[in-house]
N, C-alpha and C positions, 0 to 999 in steps of 0.2 A: 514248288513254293518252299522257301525257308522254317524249318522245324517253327520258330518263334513267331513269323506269320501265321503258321499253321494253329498254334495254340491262341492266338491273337481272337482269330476268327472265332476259334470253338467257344474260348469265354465271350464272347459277343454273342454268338449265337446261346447260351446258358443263359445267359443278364436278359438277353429277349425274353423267353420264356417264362422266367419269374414273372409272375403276378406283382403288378404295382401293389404301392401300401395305398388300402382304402383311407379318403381324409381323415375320418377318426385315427385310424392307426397311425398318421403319420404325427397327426394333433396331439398322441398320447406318447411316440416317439419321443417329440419334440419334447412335450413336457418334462418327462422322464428325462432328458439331458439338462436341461435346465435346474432341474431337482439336485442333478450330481454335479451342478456347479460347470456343466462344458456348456458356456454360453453361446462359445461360435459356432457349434451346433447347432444347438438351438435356434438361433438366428438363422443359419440356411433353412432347414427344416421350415420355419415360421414366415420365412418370405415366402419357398414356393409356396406354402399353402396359401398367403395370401392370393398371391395367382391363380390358383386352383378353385376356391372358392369365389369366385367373380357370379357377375347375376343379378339381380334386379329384385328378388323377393326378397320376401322380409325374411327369409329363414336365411338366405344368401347374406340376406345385412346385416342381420346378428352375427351369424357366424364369421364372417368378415371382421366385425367390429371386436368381437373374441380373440382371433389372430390378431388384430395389433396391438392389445392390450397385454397379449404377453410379449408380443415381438418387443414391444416399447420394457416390458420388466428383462427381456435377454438384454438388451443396447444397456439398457444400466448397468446391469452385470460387465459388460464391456467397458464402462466410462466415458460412454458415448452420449452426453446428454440432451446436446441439442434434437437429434434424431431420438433421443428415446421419450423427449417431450414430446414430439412430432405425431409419434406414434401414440403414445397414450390418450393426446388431446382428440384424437381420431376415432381412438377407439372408445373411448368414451361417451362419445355424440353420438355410436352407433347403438350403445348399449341400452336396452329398452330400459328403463326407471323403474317400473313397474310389473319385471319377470326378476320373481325372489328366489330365484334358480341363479341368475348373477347378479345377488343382491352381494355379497362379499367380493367376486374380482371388480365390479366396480366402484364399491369400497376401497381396495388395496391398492386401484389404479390411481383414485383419486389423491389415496394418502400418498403414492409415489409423488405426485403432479404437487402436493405441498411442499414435501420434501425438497422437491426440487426448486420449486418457487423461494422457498424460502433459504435457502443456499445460495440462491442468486438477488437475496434482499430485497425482493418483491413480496413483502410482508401483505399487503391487500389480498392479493389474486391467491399467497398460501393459505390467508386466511379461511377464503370462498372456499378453500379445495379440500381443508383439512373439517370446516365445516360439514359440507357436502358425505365425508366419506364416514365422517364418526356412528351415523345410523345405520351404517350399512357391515359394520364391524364388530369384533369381540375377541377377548382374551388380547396377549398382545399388542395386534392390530392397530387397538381403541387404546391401551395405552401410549401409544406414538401418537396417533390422533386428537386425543388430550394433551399430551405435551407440546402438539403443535400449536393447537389453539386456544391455550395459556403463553405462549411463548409469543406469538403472533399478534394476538390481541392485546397485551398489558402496554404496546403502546399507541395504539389506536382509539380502543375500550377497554380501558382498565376496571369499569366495574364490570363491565362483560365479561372480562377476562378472568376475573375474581370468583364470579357465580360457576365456569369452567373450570377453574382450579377446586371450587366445593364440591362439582359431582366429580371431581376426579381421584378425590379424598374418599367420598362416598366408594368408591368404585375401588379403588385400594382397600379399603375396610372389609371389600367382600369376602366369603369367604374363598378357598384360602385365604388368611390376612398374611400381608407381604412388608414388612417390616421397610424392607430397601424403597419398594415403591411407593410406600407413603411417604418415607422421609424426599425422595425426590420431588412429589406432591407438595410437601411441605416448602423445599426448598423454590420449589417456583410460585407458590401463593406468596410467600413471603416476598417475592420480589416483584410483584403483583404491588402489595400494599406500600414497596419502599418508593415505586413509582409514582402511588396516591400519594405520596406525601404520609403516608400512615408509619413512622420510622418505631414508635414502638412496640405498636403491632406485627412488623415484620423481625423486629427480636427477636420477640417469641418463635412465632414459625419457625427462625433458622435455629435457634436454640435449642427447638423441639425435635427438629431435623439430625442437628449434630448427634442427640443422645440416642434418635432411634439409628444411626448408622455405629453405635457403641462409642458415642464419645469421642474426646481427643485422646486419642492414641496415634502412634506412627505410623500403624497398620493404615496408610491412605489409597484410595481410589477416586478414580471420576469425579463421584456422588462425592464423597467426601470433600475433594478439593474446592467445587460449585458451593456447597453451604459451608464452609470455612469462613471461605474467601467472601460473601453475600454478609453474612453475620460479620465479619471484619467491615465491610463496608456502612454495613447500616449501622453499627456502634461508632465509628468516625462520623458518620452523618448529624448522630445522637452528640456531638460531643463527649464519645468517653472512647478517648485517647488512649488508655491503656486497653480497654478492653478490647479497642481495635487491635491493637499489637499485640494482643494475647492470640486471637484467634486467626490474625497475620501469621504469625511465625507457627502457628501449627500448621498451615498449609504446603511449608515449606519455602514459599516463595521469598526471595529475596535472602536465604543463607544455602545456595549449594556451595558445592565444595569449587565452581566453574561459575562466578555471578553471569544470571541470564542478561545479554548484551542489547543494547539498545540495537533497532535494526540498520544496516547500513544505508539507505532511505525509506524516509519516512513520514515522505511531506503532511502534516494536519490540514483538514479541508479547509479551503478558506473560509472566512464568515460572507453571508450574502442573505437573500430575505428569510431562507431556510433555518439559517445556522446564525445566532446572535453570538457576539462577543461575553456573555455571562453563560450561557448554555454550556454544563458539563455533563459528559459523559463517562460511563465505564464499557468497555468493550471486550471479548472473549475473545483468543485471537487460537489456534490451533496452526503451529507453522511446522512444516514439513522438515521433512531432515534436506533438500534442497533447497530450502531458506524462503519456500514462496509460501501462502498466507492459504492457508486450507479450508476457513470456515471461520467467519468474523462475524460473532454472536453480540448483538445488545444487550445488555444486562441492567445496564438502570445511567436513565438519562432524569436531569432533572425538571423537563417539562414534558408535557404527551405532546405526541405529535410524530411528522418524521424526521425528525430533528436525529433522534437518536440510529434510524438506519444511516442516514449522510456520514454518521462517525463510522460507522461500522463499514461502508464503501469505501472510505479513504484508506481504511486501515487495510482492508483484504487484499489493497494493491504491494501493502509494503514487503520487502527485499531483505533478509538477511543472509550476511554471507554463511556457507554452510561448513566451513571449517570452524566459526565461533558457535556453532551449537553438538559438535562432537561431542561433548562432555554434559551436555545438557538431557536428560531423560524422557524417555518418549512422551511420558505421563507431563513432566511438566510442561513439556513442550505442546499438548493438547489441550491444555486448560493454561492459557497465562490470560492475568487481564491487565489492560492500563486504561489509566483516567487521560480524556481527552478532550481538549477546545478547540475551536476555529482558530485559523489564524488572520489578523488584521494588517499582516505584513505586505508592504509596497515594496516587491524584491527588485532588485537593484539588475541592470542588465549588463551584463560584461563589457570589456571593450571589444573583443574580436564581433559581440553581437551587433554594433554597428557595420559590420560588413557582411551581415549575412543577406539582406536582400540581391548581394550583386552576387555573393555565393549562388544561391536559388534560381537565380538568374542565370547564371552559368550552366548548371545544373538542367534546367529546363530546356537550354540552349541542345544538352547533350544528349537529350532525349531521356533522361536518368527516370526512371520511375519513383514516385513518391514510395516509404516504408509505410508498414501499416502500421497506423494509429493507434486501434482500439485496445492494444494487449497495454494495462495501464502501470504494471511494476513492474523494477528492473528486474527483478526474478524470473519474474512470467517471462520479459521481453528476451531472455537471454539466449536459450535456442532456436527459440524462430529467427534472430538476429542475425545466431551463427549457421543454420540451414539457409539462410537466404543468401549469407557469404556463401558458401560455397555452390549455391543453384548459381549464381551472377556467375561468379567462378569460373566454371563449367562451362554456362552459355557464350561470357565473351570472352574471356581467360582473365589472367593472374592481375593485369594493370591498364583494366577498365575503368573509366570514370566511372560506371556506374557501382563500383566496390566503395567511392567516397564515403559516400553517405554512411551508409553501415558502418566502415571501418570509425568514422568519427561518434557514432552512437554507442560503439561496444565498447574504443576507448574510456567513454565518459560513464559507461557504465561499473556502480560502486564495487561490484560485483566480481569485477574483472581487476586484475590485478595491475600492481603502478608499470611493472617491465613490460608487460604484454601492452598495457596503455599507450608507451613508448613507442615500442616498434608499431602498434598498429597507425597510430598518428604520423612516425614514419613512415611508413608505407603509402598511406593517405598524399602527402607531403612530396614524395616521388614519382606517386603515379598523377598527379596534380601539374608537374614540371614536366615529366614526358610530355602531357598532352597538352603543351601551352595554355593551361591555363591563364586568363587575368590574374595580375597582380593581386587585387582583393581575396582572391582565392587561397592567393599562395599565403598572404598575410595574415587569413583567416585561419589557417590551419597553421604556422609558425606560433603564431599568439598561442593555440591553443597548446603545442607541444611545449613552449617555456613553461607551460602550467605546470605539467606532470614531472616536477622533483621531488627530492626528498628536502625535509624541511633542514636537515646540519646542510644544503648545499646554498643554503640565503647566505650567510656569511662571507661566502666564498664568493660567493656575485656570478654563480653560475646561471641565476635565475638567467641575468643579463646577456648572457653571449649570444644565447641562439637569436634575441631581438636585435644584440648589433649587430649579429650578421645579417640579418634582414633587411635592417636599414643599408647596408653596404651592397646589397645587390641593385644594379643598377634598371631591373622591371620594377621593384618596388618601389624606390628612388622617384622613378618618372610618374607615378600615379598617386593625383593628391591622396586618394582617400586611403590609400592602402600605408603608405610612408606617415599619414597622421595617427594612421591608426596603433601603427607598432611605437612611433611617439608615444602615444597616451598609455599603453602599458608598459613601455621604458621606465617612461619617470614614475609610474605606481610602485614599479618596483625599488627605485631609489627613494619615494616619501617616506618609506618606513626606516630611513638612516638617517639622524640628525645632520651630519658632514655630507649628506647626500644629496640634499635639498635643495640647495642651489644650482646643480646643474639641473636637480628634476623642472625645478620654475622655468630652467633655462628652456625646455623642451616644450611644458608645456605655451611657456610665450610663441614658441615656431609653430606650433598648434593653430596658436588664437590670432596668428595675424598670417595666416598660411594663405597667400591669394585664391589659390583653388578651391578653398569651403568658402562656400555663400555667408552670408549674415547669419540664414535661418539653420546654417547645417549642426545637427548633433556633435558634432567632435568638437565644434568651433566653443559650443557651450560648455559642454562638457570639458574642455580646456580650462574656460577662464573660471568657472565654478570650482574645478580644483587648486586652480591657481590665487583663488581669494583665499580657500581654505590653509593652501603650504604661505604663504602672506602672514595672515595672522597670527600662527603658530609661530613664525617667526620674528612677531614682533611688529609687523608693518600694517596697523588699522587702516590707516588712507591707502594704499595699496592692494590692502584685502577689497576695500569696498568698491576701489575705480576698476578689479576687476571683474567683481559682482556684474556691476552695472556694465561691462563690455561683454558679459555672457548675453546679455540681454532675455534673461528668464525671469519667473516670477519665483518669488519665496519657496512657494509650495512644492515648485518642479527641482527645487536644488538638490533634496534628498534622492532625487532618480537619476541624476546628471552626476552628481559629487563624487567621488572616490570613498569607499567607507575610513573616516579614521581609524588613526594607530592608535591599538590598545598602548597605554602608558602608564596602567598600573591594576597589577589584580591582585587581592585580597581575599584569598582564603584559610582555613586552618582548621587542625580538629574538632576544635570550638564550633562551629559549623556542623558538625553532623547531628541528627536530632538523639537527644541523647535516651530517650525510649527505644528507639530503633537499634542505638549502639547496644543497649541491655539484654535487647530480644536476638542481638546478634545477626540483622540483616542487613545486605544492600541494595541498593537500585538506582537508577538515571531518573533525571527530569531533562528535558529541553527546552527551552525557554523562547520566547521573545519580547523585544523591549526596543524603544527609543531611545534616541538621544537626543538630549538639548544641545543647543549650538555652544555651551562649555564644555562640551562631551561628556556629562553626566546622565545615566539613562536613568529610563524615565518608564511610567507604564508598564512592567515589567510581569508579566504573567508568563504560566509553564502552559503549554500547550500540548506535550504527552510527557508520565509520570508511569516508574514503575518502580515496587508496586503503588496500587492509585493509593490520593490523599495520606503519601508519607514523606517525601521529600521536595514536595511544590516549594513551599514556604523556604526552607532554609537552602534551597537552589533560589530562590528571588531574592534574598539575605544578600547572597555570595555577589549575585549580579548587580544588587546595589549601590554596591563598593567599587564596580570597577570606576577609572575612570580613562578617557579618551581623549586624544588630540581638538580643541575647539576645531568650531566649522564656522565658517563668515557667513550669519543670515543679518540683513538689514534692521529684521523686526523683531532677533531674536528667536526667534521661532525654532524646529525642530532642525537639529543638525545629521540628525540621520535618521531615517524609519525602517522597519524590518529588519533591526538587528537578529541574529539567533547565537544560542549558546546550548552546547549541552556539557550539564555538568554529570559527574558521576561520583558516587557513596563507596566507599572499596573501605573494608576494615586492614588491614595490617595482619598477615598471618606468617 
């Protein structure tokens, strides 16, 4: 037998002999790795002992339920949450209530089980949890447990929440007295009472707050920037404008030396029975040096209810690209807040997205699997995206249909850059033509690749080539929906040129009288709807109106059908920036939405996220009031556009 066999054996025959670790020994192992921070230790250790201790008595199902109460604290060490909820919600049911032997780990399990509840904005269930463990804790512990259920509660029960934040004050007071922990105390009663509607009251608190963390000074942290930024808010609440901007600009927000960038998506939730059109929020957002949204805290909403978690869900999905936050500091980047509304916008649906049923259609035909859903920002969405490219990849090779789908989501994604955009919609676009795709298909994804230019190439009517080459192919050619389709973005793209308009009318007329769209078909409408609007603008009332009425829609549906008007004139100027803000030397973005009346003057005009909050709403609605836009032919007058958006941004001159 080979020397290396021969030693193979001997250690086998050694490792028999050893005596196993008795389960305490291995339970006291495991912990001891967990202590020094090696979780995936830990973890092994902590599963086999779950197997180990199997059994039916009650000493069995304690100990059982002990093992996954820490199994569940290694998996969080790991980043593992879904499993390390799994495990703690287990071992906790197993843990007798009434043995003061584990009257503290199931304390700390349950404070983990808040923790996590409430990271995943299930404010009720952290409540019950962070409730449940506060008797069972101390030193520490109890003060996260307290912060929980101050934090949790002010917007369910905010006097509950309130009498919480008083023994939590009490509890700071103790001795030792901790000067930082009261002031954090401070700083969340006070946002307790801004939520009652108590805005004087909560002054104080944050005032009390500032000086026990030593004042305004540069010297900032954490704690600092949360009662800054809270006392900023509640003196704007108070109406006292300066004093907001006094205590704005010491938090630093909104003067670095790199202005913190609006995110590159950043849909606002829409409004619905939840979420009212007057309902504002503020929200804590902590965004990762990856751009994706780390922990989206409510901080003061202006009714109870869960009004204020819905802002906080929309926000934790948003995306910023991670080269514009290089320059931005970790600290701020942990603590930013912005002020937030629903949106009431009717978004308008493209033209290629009239072909996507026959897309899906295709798609289904090809057996393509649907992408998953639930990851809800582009941020999140952007490696799983790009792992599932390459699993397709791998399974059917380079120019599978089933590459479509992804390749046109990563294109579209803000994230991904305009060249990569390009070739990937190319490619898309390729592998579409190999596999004989339908027309519709090919038209669907032509549309979409004329989108990805750069804006000096409009001039140049670049926009236009890749559609007339579209048009000139003779599968597009033969198939009504697909040849009306790159129609209708033709001439979009020529409305926006005075000397252009005539041929665009020209195009959409072969649109609206195209034999192969029905009466009832969307293109047909969506033709003559744009075709009253290039009409009027030109002069032609009776023309606008006969072909209103050959869309055959009503009023209401024309702002979803219509092409958005040409902006035709914007008005802004330094005069515009609020001149407190320019004093205190800071900037920030608003985004806006608004209507248009059918003289394309908007209308409605509200900010729907603002940074930082309640400083540049107003004079971003100022700017947007001024513009004004190409009229739109409504019969009754009525709204010529709905869901417009705009974001403006504050930059001083340096």
């Amino acid at each position: 037998m080979p020397a290396i066999a021969l030693l193979a054996v001997a250690l086998a025959s050694v490792q028999a002999q050893q005596p196993a670790l008795t389960v305490q020994q291995q339970f006291e192992a495991a912990t001891a790795a967990l202590d020094k921070g090696d979780a995936s230790e830990a973890l092994r250790l902590y599963e086999d002992l779950e197997r180990r201790v199997g059994g039916s008595g009650a000493a069995a199902s304690r100990s059982r339920a002990l093992v996954r109460v820490r199994k569940g604290q290694a998996l969080l060490n790991l980043q593992r949450w879904s499993e390390a909820e799994a495990a703690l919600r287990a071992g906790v049911a197993g843990l007798p209530a009434d043995d003061a032997s584990l009257r503290e780990d199931r304390g700390i399990a349950l404070l983990d089980l808040g923790e996590l509840a409430e990271h995943a904005l299930d404010y009720g269930e952290a409540l019950s949890d962070y409730r449940s463990a506060e008797a069972g804790l101390t030193g520490g512990y109890r003060v996260r447990a307290l912060r929980g259920l101050i934090q949790t509660g002010m917007f369910y029960d905010a006097p509950a929440a309130l009498a919480d934040s008083d023994r939590a004050l009490a509890f700071a007071g103790e001795t030792p007295a901790d000067k930082r922990r009261e002031a954090v105390f401070r700083t969340m009663r006070g946002r307790v009472l801004l939520n009652l509607g108590r805005t004087g009251e909560a002054r104080k608190e944050f005032a009390h707050a500032v000086s026990l963390l030593g004042g305004l000074t540069e010297k900032v942290d954490i704690n600092d920037l949360a009662a800054r930024s809270d006392a900023a808010i509640a003196a704007r609440l108070a109406g006292d404008e300066e004093e907001a901007r006094k205590y704005l600009a010491w938090t630093g927000a909104g003067h670095f030396d790199e202005p913190f960038p609006p995110a590159a998506d950043m849909p606002p939730p829409l409004c619905d029975e939840e979420l009212k059109p007057d309902d504002v929020a503020v929200v804590e957002l902590s965004v990762a040096k990856d751009g994706t949204v780390g922990d989206a805290l409510p901080v003061y909403s202006s009714r109870q209810g869960t009004s204020a978690l819905a802002f906080a869900r929309a926000a934790s999905g948003w995306s910023w690209q991670p080269e514009r936050l290089e320059r931005i500091g970790a600290l701020f980047r942990a603590v930013t807040r912005v002020e937030m509304r629903c949106s009431t916008a009717a978004h308008h649906a493209g033209v290629d997205q009239l072909l996507r049923p026959e897309v899906d259609a295709w798609l289904e035909r090809m057996h393509v699997p649907a992408l998953d859903a639930d990851i809800a920002g582009q941020a999140q969405r952007l490696k799983p995206l790009r792992d599932e490219l390459a699993r397709r990849e791998a399974a059917s090779g380079p120019n599978a249909p089933a590459l479509v789908p992804i390749l046109v989501e990563l294109a579209h994604n803000p994230l991904v850059g305009q060249e990569e955009s390009r070739l990937l919609l190319d490619r898309a676009l390729g592998i579409a033509r190999a596999a004989n795709a339908p027309a519709p298909v090919v038209a669907f994804l032509g549309i979409r690749r004329s989108l990805m230019i750069d804006w000096r190439e409009l001039r140049g009517g670049v926009y236009e080539r890749p559609l007339r080459a579209l048009l000139a192919d003779p599968k597009i050619v033969q198939d009504d929906h697909a040849v009306n389709a790159v129609r209708l973005a033709l001439a979009g793209a020529m409305a926006n040129s005075k000397n252009r308009r005539p041929e665009a009318m020209t195009l959409l007329e072969e649109v609206g009288k195209a034999p192969g769209l029905g009466a009832g078909d969307a293109m047909r409408a969506a033709a003559f709807a744009r075709l009253s609007s290039l009409r009027l603008a030109s002069g032609d009332a009776e023309g606008a109106r006969a072909a209103f009425v050959a869309s055959g829609v009503r009023a209401d549906q024309c702002a979803l059908l219509d092409a958005t008007p040409r902006l035709k004139r914007m008005a802004g100027s330094s005069d515009d920036f609020p001149n407190a803000a320019l004093r205190w030397g800071f900037e920030g973005w608003v985004k806006l939405e608004y209507d248009l009346t059918a003289a394309g003057v908007p209308t409605r005009v509200r900010p729907t996220v603002a940074y930082p909050p309640f400083i540049f709403g107003k004079a971003g609605s100022d700017i947007v009031e001024r513009l004004r836009y190409d009229p739109s032919f409504r019969p009754d007058g009525s709204l010529g556009c709905g869901g417009m958006e705009r974001s403006i941004n504050f930059r001083i001159a340096r």
